[in-house]
Kinemage of the C-alpha trace (Angstrom):
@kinemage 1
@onewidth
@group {chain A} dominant
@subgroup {mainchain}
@vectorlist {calphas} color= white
{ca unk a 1} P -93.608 -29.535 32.766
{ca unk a 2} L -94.195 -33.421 32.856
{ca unk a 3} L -92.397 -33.830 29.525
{ca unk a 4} L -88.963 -32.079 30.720
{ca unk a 5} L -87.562 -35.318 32.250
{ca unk a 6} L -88.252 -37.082 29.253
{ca unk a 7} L -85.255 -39.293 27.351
{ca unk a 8} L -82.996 -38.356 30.781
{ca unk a 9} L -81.819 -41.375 32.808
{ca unk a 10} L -80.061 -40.537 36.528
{ca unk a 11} L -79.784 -42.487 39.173
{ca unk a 12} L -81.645 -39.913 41.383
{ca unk a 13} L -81.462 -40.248 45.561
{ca unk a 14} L -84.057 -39.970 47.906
{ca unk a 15} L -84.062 -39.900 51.768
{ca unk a 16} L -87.563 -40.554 53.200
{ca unk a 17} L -87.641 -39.228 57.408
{ca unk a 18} L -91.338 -39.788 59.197
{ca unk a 19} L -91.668 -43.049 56.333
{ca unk a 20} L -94.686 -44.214 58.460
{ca unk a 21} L -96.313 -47.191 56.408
{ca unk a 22} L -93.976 -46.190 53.019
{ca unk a 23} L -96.762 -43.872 51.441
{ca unk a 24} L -94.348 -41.154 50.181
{ca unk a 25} L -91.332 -43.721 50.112
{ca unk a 26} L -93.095 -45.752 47.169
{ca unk a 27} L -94.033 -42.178 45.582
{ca unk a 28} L -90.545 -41.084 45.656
{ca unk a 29} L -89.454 -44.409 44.473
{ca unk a 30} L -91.868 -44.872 41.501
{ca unk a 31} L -90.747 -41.375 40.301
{ca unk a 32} L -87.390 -42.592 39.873
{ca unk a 33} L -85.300 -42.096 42.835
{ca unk a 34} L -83.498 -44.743 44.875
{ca unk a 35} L -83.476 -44.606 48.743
{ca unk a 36} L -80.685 -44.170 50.719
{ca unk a 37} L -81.997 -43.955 53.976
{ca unk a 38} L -85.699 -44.409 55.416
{ca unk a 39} L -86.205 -43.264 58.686
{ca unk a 40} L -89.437 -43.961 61.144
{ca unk a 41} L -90.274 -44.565 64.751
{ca unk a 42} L -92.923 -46.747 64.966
{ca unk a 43} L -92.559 -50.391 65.678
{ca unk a 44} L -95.547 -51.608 63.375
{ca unk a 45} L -94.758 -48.837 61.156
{ca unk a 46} L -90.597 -50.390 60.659
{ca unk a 47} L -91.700 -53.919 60.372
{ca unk a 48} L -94.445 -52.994 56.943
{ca unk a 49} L -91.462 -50.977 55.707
{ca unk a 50} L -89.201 -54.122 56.066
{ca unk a 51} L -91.971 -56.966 54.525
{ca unk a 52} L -92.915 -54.390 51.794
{ca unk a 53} L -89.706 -53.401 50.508
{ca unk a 54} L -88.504 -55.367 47.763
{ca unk a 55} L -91.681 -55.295 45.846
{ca unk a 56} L -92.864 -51.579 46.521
{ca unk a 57} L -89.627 -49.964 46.725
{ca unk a 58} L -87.274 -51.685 44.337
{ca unk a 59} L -84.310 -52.265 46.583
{ca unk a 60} L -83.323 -55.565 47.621
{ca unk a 61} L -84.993 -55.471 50.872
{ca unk a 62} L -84.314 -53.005 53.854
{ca unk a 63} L -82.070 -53.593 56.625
{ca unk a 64} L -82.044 -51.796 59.998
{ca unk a 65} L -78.970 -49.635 61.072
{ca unk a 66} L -78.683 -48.457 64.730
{ca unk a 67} L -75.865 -46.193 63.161
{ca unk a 68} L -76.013 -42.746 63.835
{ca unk a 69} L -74.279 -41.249 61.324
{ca unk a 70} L -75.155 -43.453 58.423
{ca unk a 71} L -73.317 -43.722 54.966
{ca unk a 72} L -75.279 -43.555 51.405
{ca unk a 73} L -75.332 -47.373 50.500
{ca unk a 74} L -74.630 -48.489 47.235
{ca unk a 75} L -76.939 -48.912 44.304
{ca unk a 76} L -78.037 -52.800 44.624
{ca unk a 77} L -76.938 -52.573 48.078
{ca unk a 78} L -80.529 -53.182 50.803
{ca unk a 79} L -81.900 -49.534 52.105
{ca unk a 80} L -81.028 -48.756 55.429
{ca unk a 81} L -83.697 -47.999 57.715
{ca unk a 82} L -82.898 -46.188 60.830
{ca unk a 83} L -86.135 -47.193 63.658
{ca unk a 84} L -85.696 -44.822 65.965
{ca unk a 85} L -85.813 -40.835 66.918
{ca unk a 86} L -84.938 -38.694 63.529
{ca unk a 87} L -83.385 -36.053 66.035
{ca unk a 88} L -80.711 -38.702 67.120
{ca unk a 89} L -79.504 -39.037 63.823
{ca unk a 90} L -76.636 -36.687 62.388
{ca unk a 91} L -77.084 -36.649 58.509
{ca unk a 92} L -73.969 -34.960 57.229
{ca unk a 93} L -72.256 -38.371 55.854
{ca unk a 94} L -75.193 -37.725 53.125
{ca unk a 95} L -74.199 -34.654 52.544
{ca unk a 96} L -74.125 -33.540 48.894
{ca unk a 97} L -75.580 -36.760 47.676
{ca unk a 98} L -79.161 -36.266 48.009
{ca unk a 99} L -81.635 -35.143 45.494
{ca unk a 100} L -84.862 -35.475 47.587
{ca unk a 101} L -85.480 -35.125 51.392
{ca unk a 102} L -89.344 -36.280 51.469
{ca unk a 103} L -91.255 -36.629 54.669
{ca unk a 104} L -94.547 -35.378 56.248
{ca unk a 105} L -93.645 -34.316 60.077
{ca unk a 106} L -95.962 -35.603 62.531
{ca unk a 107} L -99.692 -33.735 61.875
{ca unk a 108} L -100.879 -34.135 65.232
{ca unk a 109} L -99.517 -30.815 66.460
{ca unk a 110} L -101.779 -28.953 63.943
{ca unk a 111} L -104.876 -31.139 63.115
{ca unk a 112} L -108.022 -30.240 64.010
{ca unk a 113} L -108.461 -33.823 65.035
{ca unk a 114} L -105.847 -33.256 68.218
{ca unk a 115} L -105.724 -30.446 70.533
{ca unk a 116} L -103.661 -28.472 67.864
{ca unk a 117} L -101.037 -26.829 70.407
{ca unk a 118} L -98.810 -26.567 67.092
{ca unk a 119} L -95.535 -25.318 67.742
{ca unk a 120} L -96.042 -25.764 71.522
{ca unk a 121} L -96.613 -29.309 70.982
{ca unk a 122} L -93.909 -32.092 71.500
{ca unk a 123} L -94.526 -33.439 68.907
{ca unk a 124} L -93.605 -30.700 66.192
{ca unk a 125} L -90.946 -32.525 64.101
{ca unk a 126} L -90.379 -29.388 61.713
{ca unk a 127} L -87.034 -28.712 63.401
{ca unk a 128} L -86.174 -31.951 62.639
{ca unk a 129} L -86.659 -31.555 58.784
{ca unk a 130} L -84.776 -28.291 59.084
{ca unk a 131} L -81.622 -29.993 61.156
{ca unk a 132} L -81.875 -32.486 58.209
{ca unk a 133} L -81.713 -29.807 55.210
{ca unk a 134} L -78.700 -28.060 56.985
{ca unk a 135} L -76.685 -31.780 57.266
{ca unk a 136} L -77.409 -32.903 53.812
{ca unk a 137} L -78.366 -29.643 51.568
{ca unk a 138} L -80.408 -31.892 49.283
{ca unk a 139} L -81.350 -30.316 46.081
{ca unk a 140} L -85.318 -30.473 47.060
{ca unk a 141} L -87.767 -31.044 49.112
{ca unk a 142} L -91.012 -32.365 49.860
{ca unk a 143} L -92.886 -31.834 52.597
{ca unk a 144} L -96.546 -33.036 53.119
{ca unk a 145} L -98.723 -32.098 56.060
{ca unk a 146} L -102.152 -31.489 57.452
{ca unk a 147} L -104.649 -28.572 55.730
{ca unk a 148} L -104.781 -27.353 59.565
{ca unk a 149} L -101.353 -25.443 59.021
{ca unk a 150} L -103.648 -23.082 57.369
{ca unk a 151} L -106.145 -22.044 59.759
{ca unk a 152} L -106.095 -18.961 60.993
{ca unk a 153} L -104.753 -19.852 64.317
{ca unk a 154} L -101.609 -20.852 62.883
{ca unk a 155} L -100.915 -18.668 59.797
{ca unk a 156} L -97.724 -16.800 61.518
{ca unk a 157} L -96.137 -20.148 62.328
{ca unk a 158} L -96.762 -21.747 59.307
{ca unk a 159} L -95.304 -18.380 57.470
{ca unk a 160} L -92.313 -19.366 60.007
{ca unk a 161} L -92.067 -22.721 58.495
{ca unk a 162} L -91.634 -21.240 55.033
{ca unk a 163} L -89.010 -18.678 55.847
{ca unk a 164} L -86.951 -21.426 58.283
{ca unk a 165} L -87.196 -24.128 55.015
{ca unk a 166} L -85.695 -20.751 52.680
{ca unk a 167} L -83.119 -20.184 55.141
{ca unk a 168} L -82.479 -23.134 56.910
{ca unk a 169} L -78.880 -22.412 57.688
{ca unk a 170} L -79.691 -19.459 59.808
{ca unk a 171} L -80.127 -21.410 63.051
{ca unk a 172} L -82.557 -20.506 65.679
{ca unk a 173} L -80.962 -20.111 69.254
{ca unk a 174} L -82.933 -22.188 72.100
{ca unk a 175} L -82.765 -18.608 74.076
{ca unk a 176} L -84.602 -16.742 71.455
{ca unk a 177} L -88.299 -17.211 70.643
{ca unk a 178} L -89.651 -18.308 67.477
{ca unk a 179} L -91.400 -15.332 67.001
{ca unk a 180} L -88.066 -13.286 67.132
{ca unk a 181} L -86.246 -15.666 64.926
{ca unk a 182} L -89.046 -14.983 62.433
{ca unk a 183} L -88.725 -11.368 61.988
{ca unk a 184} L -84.914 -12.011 61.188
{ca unk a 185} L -85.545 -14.620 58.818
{ca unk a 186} L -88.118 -12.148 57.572
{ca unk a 187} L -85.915 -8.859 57.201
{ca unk a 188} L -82.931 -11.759 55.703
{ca unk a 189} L -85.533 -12.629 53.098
{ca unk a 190} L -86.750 -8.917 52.395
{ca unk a 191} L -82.531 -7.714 51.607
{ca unk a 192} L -82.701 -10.800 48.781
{ca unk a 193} L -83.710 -10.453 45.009
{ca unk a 194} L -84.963 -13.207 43.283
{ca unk a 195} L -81.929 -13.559 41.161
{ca unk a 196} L -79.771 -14.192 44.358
{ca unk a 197} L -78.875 -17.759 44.970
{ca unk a 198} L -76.325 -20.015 46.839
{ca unk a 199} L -76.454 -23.640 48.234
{ca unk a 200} L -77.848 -22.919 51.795
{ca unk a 201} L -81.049 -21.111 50.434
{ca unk a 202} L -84.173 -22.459 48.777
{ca unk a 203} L -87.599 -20.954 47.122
{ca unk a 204} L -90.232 -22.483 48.922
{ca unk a 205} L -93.520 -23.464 47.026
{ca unk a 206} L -96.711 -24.010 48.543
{ca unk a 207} L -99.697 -26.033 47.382
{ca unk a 208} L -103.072 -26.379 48.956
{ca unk a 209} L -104.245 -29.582 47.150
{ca unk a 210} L -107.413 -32.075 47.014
{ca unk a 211} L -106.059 -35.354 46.519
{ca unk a 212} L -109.117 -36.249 44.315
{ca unk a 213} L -108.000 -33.762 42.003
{ca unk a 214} L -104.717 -35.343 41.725
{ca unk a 215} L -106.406 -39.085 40.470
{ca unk a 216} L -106.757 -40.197 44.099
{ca unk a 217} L -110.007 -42.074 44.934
{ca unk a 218} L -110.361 -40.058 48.309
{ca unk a 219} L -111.246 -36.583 49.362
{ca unk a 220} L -108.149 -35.536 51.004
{ca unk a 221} L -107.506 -31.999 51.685
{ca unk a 222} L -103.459 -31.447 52.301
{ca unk a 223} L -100.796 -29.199 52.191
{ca unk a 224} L -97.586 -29.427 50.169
{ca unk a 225} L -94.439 -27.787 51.318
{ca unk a 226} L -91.610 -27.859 47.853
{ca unk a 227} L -88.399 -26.520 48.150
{ca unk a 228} L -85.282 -26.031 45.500
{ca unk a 229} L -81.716 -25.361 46.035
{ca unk a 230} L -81.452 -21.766 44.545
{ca unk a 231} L -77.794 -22.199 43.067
{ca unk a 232} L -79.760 -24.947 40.930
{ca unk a 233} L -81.669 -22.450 38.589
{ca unk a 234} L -84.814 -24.134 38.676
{ca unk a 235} L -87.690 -22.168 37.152
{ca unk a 236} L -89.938 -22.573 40.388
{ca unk a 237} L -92.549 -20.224 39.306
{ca unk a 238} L -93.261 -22.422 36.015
{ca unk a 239} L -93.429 -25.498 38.449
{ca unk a 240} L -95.725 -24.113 40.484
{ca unk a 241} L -97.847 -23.152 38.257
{ca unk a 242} L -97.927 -26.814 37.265
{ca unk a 243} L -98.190 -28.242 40.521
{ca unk a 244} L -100.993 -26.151 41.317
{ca unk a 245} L -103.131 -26.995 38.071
{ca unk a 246} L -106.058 -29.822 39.275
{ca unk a 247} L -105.464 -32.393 36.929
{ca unk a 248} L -108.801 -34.092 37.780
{ca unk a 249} L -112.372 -32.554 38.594
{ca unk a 250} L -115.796 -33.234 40.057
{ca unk a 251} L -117.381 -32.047 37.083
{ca unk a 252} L -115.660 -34.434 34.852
{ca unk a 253} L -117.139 -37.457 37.011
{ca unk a 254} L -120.446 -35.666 36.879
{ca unk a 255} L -120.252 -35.970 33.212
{ca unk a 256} L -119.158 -39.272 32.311
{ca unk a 257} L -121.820 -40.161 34.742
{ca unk a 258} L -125.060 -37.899 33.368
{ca unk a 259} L -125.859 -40.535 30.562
{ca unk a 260} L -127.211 -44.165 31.101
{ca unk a 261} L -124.221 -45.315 28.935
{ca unk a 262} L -121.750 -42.962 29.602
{ca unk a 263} L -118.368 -43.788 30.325
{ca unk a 264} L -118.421 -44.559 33.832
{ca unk a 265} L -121.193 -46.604 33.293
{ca unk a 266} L -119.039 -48.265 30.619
{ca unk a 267} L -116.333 -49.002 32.420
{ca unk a 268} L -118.533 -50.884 35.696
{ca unk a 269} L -121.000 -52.161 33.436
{ca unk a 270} L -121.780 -54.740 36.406
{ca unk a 271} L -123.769 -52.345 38.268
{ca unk a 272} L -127.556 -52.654 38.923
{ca unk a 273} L -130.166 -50.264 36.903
{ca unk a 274} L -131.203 -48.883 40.207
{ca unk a 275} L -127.799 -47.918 41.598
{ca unk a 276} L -127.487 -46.536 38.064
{ca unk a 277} L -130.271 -44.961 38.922
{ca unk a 278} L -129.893 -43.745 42.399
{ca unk a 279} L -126.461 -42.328 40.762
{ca unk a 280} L -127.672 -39.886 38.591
{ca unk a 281} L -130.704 -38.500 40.792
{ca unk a 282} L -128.246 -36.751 42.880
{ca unk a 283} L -125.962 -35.197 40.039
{ca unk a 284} L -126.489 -31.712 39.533
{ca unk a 285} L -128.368 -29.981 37.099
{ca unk a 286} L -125.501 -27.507 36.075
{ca unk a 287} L -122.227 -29.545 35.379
{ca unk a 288} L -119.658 -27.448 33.808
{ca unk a 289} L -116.947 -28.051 31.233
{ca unk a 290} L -113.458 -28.487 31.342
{ca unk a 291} L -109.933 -30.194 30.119
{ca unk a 292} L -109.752 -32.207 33.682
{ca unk a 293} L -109.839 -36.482 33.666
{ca unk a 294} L -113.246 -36.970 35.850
{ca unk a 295} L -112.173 -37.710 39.829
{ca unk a 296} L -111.820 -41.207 40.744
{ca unk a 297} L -114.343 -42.765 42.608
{ca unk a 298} L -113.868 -45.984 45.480
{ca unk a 299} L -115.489 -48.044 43.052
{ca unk a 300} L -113.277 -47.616 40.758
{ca unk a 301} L -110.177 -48.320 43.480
{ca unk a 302} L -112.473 -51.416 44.604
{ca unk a 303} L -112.364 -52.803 40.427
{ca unk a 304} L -108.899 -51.887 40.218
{ca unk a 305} L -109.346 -48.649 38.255
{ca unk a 306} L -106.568 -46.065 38.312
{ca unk a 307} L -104.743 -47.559 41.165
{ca unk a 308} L -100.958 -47.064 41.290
{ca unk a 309} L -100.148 -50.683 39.847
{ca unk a 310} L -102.204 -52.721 37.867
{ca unk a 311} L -105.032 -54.399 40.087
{ca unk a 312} L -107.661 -56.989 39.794
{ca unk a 313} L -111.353 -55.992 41.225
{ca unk a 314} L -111.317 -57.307 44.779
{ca unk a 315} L -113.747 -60.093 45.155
{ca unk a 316} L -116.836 -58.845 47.059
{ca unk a 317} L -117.608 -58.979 50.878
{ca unk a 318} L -120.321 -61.879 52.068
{ca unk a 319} L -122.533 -59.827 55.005
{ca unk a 320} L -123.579 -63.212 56.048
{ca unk a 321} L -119.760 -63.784 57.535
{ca unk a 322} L -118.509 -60.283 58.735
{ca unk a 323} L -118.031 -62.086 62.285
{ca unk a 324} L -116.447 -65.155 60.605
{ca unk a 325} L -113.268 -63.582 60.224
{ca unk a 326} L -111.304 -66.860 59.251
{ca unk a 327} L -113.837 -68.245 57.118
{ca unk a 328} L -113.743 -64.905 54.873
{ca unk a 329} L -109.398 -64.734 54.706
{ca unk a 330} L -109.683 -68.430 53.227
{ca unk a 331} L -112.873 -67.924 50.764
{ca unk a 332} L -111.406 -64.563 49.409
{ca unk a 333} L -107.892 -65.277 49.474
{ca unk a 334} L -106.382 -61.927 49.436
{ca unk a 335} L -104.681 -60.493 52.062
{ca unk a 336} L -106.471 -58.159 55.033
{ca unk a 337} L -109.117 -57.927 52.496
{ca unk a 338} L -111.327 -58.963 56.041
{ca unk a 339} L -115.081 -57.187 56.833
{ca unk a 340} L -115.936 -56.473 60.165
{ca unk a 341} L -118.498 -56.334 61.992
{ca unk a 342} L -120.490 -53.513 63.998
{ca unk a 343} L -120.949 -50.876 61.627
{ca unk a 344} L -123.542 -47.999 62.156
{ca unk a 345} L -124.335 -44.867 60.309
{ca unk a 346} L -127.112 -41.786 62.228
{ca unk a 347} L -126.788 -38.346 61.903
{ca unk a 348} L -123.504 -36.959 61.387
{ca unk a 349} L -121.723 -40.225 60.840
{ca unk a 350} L -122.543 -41.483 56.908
{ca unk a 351} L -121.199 -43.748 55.155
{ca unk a 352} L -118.824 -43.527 52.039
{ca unk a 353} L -120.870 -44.071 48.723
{ca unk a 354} L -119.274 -46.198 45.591
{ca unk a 355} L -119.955 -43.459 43.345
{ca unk a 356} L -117.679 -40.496 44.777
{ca unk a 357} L -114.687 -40.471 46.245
{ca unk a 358} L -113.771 -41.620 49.487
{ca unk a 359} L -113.761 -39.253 52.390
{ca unk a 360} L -110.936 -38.807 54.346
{ca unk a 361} L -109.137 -41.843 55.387
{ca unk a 362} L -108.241 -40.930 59.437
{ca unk a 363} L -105.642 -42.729 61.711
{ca unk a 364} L -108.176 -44.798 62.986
{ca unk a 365} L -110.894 -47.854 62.669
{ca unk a 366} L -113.750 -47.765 64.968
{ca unk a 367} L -114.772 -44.514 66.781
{ca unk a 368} L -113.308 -42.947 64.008
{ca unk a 369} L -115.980 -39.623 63.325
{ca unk a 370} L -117.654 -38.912 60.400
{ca unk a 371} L -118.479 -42.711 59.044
{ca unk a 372} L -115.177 -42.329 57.369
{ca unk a 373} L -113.983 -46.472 57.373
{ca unk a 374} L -117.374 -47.432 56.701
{ca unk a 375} L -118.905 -48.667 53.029
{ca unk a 376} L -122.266 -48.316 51.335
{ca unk a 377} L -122.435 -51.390 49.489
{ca unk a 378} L -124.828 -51.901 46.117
{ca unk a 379} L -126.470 -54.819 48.155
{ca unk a 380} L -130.408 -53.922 49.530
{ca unk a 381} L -133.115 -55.392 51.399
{ca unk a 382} L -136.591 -54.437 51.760
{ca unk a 383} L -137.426 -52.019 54.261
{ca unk a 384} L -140.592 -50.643 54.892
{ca unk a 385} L -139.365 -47.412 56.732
{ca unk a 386} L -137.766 -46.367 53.982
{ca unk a 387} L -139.252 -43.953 51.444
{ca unk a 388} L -138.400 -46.199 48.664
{ca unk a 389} L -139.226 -49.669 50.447
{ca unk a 390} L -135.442 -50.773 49.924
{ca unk a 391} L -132.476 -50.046 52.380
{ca unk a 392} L -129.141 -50.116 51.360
{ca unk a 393} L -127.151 -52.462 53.631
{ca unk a 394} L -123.313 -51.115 54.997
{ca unk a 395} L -120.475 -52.454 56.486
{ca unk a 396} L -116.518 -51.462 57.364
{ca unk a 397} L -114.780 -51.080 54.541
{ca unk a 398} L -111.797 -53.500 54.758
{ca unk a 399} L -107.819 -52.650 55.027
{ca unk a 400} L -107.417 -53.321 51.404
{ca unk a 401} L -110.280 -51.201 50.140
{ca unk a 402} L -108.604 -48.895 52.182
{ca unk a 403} L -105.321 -49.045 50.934
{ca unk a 404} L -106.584 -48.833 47.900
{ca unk a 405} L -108.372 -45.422 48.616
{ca unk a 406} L -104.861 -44.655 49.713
{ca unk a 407} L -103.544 -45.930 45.683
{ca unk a 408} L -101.023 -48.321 48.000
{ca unk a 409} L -100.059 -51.394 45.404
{ca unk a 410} L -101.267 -55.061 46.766
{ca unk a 411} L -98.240 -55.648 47.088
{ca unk a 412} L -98.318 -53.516 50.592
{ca unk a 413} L -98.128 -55.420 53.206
{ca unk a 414} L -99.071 -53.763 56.450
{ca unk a 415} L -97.987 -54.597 60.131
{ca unk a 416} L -99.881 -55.224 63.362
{ca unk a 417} L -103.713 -55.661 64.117
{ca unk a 418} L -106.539 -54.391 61.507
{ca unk a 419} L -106.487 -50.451 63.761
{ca unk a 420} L -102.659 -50.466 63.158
{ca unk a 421} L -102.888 -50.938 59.935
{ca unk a 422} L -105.649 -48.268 59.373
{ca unk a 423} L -103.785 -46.063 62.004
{ca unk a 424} L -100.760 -46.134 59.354
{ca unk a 425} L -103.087 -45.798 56.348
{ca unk a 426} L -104.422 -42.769 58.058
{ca unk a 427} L -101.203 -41.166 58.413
{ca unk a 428} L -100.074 -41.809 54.981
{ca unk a 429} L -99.405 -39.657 51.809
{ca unk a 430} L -101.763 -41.448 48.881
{ca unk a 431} L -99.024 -42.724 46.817
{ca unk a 432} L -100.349 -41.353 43.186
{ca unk a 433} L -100.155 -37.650 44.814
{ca unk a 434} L -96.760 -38.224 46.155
{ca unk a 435} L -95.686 -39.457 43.185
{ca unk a 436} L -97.008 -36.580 40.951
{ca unk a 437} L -94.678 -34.345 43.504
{ca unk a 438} L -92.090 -36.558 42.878
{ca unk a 439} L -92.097 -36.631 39.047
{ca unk a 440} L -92.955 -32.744 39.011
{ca unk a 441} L -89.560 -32.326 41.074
{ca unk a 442} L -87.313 -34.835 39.219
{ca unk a 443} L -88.712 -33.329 35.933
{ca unk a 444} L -87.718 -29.581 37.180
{ca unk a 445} L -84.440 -30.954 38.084
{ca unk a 446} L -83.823 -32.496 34.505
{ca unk a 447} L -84.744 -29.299 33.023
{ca unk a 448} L -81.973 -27.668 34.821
{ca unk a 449} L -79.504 -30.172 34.047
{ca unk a 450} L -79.494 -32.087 37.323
């Protein structure tokens, strides 16, 4: 699949709604397509779109439109980036010239971190993303979302979803319930073979994915929402097959972990003999085989391992100065590469370890359940209530280590206070998983002649 796109040049289009902090816009972008609008809400969010632009999206610069109807620009030409509500917005002067529509809807509606009143909820933008398929019938489309969509509770909607995204064109009334409109979209469906196709339906793929088995650094359980134009002859089944083959694995860290000079070891040959140590105690004793690349691990992201660009290793964290705040930005000299202060982990609230993956990075900083912005560092002190005598010490992780969890370049600059930033980490698509959608797409489309 990755090879199809090979040798084939096209200056592919993307529009990006819900952009947030530019996640799935620098995906999109680094798999070859060029923006033509961005659309997000969010003050904080608008202004890291606008400083991050030129080096993470590779347009010269963004510029805001309070158009309503906005027009393609031209290649060269700044992005246009529409800060307001996506429902305002009437899309059919893209019409025809779109190859992506990428977004992730709002999650709060169906995440088991809200009060999940899903399609009850305000704040269900899925109609949105439909209005927006009907105005500019873009050849694909993306769609990322919360791993909640699949809970029990909301299996019929989310089978809803997938029928309005195949036939988008057949409009729900506001008189007639969802629930009816779903059992028409469902007997539609049933009178179509698969070798039936036209430019107002699309083959829907779905993906339940673990980030970490995509090469991000973070445990990050998602859903994926693909779509293709059916007039387009795309061979969706071979695609998602491919998409839905884990191109990383556990087991693969486990291994290149199990010896004292294995690879990982190789590669942070920095670390301590009794990290090393404290490592490979908690592997398992049965580690299987397999063709996967082993699952990145925070330390790596920390060193600059895997990330989506290039990276040094971030300079490390002083615990002496986690309340010096100033005195830290000018010793380390990167930016919102800042500890903090206050950290805690108990029962039910540990810490990420170096070793694995990150866990989950959430829309939030402190409070946040779980331990999940918090670090445990190779750094120890004695401690006499501890089984071993030493205690490893902890501490926040900072906004770069987290945007590195997240595979965001350096070059991301991000807007607001430190819990803004987080807040738009947290609601983020890791860039190296968007991107693999994005290349997976653009390849399936070169295959096809598009």
């Amino acid at each position: 699949m990755a090879e199809q796109g090979e040798g084939m040049k096209h200056d592919r289009t993307s529009v990006e709604l819900f952009a947030g902090g530019g996640g799935l816009a620098m995906a999109v972008h680094q798999a070859g397509f060029r923006p033509l609008l961005l659309n997000e809400f969010n003050a904080h969010a608008c202004a890291t779109l606008e400083a991050s632009a030129t080096k993470t999206l590779g347009v010269d610069g963004i510029t805001r439109t309070d158009d309503r109807r906005p027009q393609p620009p031209k290649p060269g030409d700044p992005a246009p980036l529409y800060p307001g509500d996506v429902r305002e917005l009437d899309l059919s002067g893209l019409s025809g010239q779109v190859d992506i529509l990428a977004g992730g809807p709002p999650c709060q509606p169906f995440s088991a971190g809200g009060v999940a009143k899903g399609d009850e909820d305000k704040r269900n933008m899925f109609p949105a993303m439909f209005k927006a398929v009907r105005e500019m019938q873009p050849k694909a489309v993306i769609c990322e979302n919360v791993r909640g969509l699949l809970r029990p509770s909301f299996n019929d909607y989310f089978e809803y979803i997938q029928r309005e995204l195949s036939l988008p064109f057949v409009q729900r009334d506001d008189s007639v319930s969802w629930q009816v409109h779903n059992a028409e979209l469902e007997r539609l469906l049933a009178l179509r073979s698969e070798n039936d196709s036209d430019d107002q339906h699309y083959r829907v793929v779905k993906v339940a994915v673990n980030a970490a088995d995509y090469g991000v650094p973070q445990v990050r359980h998602r859903v994926v929402l693909v779509a293709f134009r059916t007039d387009l002859g795309v061979d969706v089944d071979a695609f998602e097959k491919y998409v839905n083959t884990p191109q990383y694995s556990i087991d693969a860290l486990f291994r290149s972990m199990r010896d004292e000079d294995g690879e990982y070891w190789t590669r942070h040959s920095y670390v301590e003999e009794h990290v090393k140590q404290r490592v490979r105690s908690s592997l398992p004793a049965k580690i299987d085989d397999d063709d996967c690349a082993p699952w990145r691990t925070l330390r790596d992201a920390v060193r600059g391992f895997g990330t989506s660009s290039p990276s040094l290793a971030l300079p490390p964290i002083d615990h002496d100065v986690l309340d010096r705040k100033t005195e830290q930005a000018a010793h380390l000299g990167i930016t919102d590469h800042i500890g903090w202060p206050g950290a805690r982990i108990y029962k039910g609230h540990t810490p990420n370890e170096l070793d694995r993956p990150a866990k989950t990075v959430k829309a939030g900083v402190h409070g946040v359940p779980g331990g999940e912005s918090v670090m445990l560092t190779d750094e120890r002190i004695r401690d006499s209530n501890e089984p071993s005598g030493w205690r490893y010490l902890h501490r926040y992780m900072s906004v770069r280590e987290t945007a590195r969890a997240m595979t965001f370049p350096d070059e991301w600059q991000g807007s607001g206070r430190r819990g803004e930033k987080m807040r738009q980490l947290g609601n983020a698509v890791p860039v190296t998983l968007g991107e693999f959608f994005a290349k997976a797409v653009a390849d399936a489309l070169s295959s096809v002649g598009h």
